[in-house]
C-alpha positions, 0 to 999 in steps of 0.5 A: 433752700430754693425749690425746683420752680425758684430755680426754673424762674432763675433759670429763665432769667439766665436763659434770657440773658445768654441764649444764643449769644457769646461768653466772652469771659468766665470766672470759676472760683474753685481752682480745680475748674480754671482750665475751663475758663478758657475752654467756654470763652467764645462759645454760645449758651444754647439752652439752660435746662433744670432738674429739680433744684439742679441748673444745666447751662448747655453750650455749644462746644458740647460741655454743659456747667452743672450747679446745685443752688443748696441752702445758700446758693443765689443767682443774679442777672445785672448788666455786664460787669456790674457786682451786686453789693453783698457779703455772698462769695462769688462762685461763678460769673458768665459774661457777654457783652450786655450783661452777666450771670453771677452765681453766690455762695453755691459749693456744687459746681462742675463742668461735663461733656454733654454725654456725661451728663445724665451719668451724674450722681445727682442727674442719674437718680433724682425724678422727674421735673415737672417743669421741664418734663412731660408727666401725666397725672396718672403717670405720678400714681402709678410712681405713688404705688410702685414698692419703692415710694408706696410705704414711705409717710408722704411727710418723708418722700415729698422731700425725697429728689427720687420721687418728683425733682424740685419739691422742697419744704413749703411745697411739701405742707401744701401738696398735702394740704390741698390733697387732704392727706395727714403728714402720718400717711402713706401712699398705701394708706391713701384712697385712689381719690387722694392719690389723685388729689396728691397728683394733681397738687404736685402737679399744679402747685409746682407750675402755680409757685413757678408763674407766681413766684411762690404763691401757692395759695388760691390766685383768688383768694391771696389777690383778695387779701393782698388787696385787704393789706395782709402781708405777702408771708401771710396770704402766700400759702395755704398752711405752711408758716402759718402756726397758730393761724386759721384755716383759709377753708374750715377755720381750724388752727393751724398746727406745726410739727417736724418731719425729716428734720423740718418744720411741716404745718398741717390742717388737723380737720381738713388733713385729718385721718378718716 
């Protein structure tokens, strides 16, 4: 499944594409959306907001396009008409004179009024996006304590859209890592140093996969062994898909185990419990 920084750069890609210029043709796949085909012909994209893994195509006859990318979901930008070759089903496609927006295998779409939008289901509860949002570290501890997330494994609410918008699987194995946290603990059983550490992890590997393109490694340290031959899946994470493997900082062999149904990958000296 994409993460909040895979849908930002797609994000990015489609604001690009059509800020400020015309739709001149749309297509939804699903029938109960064709009426509104008509209706966003002619008008312009004014911006392109995310919450999470959540995209908001805004124009600017005060209707907004909502889509969640779920497991399959995929963007692409191509010049105006021009399908890729693939066995994804089209969902949506959004076209100006020069090139085309195509959204692939994607379920979750809808068409609101500006106004409706922050009363969505997903839009009213989900936390908040780092990458679109003003949030200060101390301003995530304090969400840390607070009764609703406090007494919740970290293994648990990093997967939670509630707590911080657009963290998925590998971000959630890393944001521990770099924080020193077991996958076992809780907010209430972590120090203020590691709250802290968690804080600044969220905060800085969230915007670092977003510039890299994933990578949440240290820039150093993945240039250097991208530079030695090792594959990207190798050098691109501290930890996560990494089982088996040693520690980038103490050697130890990487462990994997399941928490919410997905696979976490751990340190167990450099996460252990103190």
């Amino acid at each position: 499944m994409p993460e909040g920084p895979e849908i930002r750069r797609a994000a990015d890609n489609v604001e690009r594409a059509f800020n400020n210029k015309t739709v001149e043709d749309v297509y939804f796949a699903f029938p109960h959306l064709e009426d509104y085909e008509e209706l966003l012909q002619g008008s312009n994209v004014t911006r392109v907001d995310t919450k999470g893994k959540a995209m908001l195509i805004r124009f600017d006859n005060g209707y907004t396009i909502y889509s969640h990318n779920q497991l399959y979901g995929k963007w692409y930008i191509r010049n105006a008409y021009n399908y890729p070759k693939t066995n994804r089903q089209l969902r949506l496609a959004l076209h100006n004179e020069k090139k085309s927006a195509l959204l692939y295998s994607a379920s979750d779409i809808e068409v609101l009024r500006d106004e409706e939008v922050p009363s969505h289901p997903f839009i009213s509860k989900v936390g908040p996006d780092l990458l679109s949002e003003e949030v200060s570290v101390d301003e995530l501890v304090v969400r840390m304590k607070d009764k609703r997330f406090r007494n919740r494994k970290w293994s648990i609410l990093l997967l939670d859209q509630g707590f911080v918008a657009g963290i998925g699987n590998y971000l959630r194995s890393e944001i521990m890592f770099v924080a020193g946290i077991h996958p076992s603990q809780r907010p209430v059983d972590c120090t203020e140093d590691q709250l802290n550490k968690a804080a600044h992890g969220i905060m800085d590997l969230i915007k670092q996969s977003y510039e890299t393109g994933g990578i949440t490694n240290d820039p150093v340290l993945a240039q250097k062994l991208k530079a030695k031959g090792v594959k990207r899946s190798r050098y691109r994470h501290w930890v996560f898909n990494r089982e088996g493997e040693s520690c980038f900082i103490c050697g130890s062999e990487i462990e994997k185990t399941v928490a919410a149904s997905r696979r976490l990958y751990h340190c167990p000296v450099c996460q252990g419990i103190v």
